[in-house]
Backbone bond lengths (Angstrom), bond angles and torsions (degrees), N, CA, C in turn:
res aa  C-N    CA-C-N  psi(-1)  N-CA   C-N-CA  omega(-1)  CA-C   N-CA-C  phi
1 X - - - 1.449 - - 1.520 108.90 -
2 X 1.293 118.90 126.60 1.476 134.03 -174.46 1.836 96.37 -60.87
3 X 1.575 114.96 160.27 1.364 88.64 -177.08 1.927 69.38 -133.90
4 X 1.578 96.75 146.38 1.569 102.94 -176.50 1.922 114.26 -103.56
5 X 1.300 124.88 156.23 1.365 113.28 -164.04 1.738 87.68 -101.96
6 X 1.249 118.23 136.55 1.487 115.40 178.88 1.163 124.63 -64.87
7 X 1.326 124.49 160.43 1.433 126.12 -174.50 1.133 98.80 -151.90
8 X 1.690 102.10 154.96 2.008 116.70 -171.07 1.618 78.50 -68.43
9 X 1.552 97.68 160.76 0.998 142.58 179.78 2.098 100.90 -85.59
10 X 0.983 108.57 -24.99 1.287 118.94 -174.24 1.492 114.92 -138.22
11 X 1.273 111.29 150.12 1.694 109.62 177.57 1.444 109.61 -108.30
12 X 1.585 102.82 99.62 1.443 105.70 169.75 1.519 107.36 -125.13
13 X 1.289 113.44 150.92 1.879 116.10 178.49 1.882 105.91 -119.25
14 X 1.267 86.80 114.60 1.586 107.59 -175.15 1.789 104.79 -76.77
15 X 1.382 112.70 88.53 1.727 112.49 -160.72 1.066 100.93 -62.36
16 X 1.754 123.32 -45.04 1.664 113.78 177.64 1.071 118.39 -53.23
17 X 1.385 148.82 -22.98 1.419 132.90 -162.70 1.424 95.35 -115.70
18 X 1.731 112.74 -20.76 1.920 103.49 -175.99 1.696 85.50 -74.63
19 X 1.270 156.54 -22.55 1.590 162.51 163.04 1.490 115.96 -51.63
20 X 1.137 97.83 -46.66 1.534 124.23 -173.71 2.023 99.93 -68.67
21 X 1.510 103.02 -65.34 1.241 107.53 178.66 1.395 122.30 -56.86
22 X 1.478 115.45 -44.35 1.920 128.11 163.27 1.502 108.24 -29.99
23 X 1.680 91.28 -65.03 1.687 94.34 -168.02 1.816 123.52 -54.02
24 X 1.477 104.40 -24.94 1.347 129.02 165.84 1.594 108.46 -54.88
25 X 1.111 129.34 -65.01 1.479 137.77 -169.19 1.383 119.98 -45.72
26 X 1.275 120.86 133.66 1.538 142.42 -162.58 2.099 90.94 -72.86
27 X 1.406 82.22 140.60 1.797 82.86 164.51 1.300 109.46 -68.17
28 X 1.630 113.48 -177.99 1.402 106.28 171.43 1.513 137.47 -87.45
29 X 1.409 90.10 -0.83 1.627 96.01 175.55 1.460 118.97 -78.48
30 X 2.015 92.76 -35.45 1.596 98.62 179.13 1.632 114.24 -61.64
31 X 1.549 99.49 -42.00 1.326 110.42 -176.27 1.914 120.94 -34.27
32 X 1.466 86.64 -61.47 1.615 110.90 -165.32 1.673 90.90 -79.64
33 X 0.737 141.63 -34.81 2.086 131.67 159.35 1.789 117.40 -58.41
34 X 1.194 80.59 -37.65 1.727 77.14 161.52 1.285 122.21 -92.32
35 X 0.804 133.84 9.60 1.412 136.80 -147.59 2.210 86.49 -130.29
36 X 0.960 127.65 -44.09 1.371 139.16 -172.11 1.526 88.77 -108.36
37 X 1.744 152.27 22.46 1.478 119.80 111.74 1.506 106.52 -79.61
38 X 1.511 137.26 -32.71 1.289 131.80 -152.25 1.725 95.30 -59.24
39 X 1.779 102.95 -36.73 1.324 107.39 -178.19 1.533 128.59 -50.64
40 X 1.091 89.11 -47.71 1.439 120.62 168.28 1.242 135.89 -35.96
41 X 1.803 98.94 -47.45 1.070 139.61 173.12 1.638 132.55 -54.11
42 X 1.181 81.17 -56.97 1.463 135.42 157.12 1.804 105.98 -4.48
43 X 1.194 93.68 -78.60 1.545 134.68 179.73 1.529 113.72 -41.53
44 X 1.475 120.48 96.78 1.817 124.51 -167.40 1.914 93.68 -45.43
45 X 1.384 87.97 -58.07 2.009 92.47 -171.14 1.372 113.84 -43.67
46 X 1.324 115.93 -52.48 1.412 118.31 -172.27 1.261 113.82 -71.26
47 X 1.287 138.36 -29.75 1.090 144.52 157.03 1.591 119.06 -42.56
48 X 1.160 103.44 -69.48 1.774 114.08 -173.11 1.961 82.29 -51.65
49 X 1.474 118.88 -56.83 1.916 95.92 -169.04 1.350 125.47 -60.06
50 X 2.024 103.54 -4.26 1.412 88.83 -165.23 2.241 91.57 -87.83
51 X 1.061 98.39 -40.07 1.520 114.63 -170.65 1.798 98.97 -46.24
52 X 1.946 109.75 -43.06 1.307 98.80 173.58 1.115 122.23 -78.06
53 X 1.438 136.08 -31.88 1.690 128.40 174.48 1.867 89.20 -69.63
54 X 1.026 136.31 -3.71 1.907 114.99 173.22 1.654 111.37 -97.11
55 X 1.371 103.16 51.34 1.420 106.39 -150.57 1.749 93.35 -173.73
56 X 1.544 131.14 -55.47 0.884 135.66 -161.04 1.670 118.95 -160.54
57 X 1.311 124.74 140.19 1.264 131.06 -174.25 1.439 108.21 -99.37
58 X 1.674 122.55 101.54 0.949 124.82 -154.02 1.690 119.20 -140.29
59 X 1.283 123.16 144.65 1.451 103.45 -165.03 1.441 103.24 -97.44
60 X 1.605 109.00 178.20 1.896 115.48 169.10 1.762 119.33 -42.54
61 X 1.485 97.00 -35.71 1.354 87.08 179.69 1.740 118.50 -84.10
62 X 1.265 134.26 -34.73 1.468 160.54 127.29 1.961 87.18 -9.37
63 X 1.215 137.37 -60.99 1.262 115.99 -134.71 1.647 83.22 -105.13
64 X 1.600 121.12 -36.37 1.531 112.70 178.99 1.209 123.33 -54.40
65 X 2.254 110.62 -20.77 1.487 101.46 -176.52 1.103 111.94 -87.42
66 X 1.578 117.42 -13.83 1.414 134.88 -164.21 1.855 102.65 -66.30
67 X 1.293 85.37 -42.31 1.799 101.38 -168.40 1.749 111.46 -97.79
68 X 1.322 100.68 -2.47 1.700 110.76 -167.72 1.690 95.38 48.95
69 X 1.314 135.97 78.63 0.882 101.94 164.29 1.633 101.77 -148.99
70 X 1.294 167.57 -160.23 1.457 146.85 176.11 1.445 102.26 -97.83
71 X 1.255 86.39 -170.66 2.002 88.92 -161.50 1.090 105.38 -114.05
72 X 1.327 139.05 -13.09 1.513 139.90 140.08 1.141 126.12 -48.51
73 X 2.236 116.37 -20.53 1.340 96.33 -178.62 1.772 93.44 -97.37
74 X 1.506 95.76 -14.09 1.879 91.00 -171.24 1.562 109.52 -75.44
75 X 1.668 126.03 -12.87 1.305 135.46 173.66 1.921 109.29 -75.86
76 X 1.538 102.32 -34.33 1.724 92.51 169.39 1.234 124.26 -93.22
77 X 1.880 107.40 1.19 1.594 99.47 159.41 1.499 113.29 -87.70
78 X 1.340 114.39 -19.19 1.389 127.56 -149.81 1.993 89.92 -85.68
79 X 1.891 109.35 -16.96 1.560 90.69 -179.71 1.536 90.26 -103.80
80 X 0.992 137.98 -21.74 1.324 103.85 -167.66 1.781 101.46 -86.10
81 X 0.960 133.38 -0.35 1.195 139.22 -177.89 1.960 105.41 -84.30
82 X 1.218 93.70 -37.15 1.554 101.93 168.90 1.450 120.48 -69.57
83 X 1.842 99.74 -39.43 1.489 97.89 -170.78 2.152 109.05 -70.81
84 X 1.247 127.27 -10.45 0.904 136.38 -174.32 1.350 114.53 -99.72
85 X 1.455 104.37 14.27 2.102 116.05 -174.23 1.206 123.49 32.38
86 X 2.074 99.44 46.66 1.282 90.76 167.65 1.422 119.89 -124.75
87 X 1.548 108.05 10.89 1.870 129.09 142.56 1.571 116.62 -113.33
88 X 1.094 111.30 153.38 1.275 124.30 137.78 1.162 134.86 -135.04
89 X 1.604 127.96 -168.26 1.395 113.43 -153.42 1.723 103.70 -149.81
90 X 1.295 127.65 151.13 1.341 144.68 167.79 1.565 119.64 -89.18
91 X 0.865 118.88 130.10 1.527 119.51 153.52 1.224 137.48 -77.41
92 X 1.275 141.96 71.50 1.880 124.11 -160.52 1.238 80.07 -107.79
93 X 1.669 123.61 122.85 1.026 140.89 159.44 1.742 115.08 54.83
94 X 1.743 109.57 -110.50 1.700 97.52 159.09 1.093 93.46 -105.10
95 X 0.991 150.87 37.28 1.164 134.16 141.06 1.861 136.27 -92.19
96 X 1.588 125.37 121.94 1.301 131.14 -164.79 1.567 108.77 -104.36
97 X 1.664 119.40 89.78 1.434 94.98 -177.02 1.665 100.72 -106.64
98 X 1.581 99.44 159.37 1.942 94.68 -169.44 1.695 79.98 -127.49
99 X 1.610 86.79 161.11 1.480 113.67 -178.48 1.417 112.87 -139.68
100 X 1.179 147.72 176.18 1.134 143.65 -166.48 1.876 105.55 -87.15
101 X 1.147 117.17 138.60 1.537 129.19 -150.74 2.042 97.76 -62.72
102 X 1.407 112.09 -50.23 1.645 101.26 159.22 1.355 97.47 176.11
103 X 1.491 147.75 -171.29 1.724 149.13 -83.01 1.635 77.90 -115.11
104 X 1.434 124.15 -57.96 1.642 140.83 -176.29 2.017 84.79 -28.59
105 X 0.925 120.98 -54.52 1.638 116.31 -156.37 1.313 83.32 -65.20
106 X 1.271 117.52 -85.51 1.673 140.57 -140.45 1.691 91.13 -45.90
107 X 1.621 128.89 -46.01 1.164 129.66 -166.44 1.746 107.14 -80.15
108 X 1.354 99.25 -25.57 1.752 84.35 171.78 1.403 127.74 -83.60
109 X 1.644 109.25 -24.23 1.671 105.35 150.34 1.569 125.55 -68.94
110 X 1.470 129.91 -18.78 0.906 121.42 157.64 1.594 122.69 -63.19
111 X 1.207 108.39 -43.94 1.478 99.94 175.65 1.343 130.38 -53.63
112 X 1.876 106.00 -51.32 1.317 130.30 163.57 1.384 108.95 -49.57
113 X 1.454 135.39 -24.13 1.682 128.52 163.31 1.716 131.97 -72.74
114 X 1.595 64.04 -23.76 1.984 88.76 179.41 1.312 111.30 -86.67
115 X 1.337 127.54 -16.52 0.969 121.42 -164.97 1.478 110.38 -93.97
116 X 1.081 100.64 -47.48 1.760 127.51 167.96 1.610 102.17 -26.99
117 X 2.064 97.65 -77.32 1.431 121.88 -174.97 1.747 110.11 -24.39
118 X 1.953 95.55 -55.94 1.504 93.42 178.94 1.330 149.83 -82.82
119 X 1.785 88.44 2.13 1.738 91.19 160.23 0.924 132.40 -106.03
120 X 1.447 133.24 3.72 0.926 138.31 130.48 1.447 123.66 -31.62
């Protein structure tokens, strides 16, 4: 059985709150930047690295064993994940370890876990 999304019974437009809601709305620059991390986001791989640097400060080689996966593909998630400021990275000598860019990240996968948790 198809399941249908409800609808008024009548067509009326409530101008204060369609005003109310406008004034709410992201410009378009914010829009389309958020809109290309959600993308981002998106991504099973990139995800599991962001959840492990919110947890641990860890380098390409650290995150390829983590993920079994090579370090050339974990270095082209590891830039576009940077280019969207939501890692960054250290230098100790040759060594590059990245961590999540700061609290804004770590709290939006928490939320996004919580959110999950509760609909279930």
């Amino acid at each position: 059985m198809k399941e249908h999304s409800p609808r008024c019974g009548i067509k009326t437009v409530h101008s204060d709150r369609v005003e109310a809601a406008r004034r709410s709305l992201f410009n378009e620059e914010t829009t389309g930047d958020a809109c290309e991390i959600f993308g981002v986001l998106s991504d099973p791989t990139r995800l599991k690295i962001l959840t492990a640097l919110g947890s641990e400060v860890l380098c390409v080689c650290d995150i390829a064993a983590l993920l079994g996966m090579s370090e050339s593909r974990v270095s082209h998630q590891l830039r576009l994940l940077k280019a969207m400021h939501l890692v960054r990275y250290q230098r100790k000598g040759k060594l590059v370890y990245y961590r999540l860019d700061d609290d804004h990240v770590k709290g939006l996968l928490r939320f996004v876990v919580k959110h999950v948790a509760e609909g279930k």
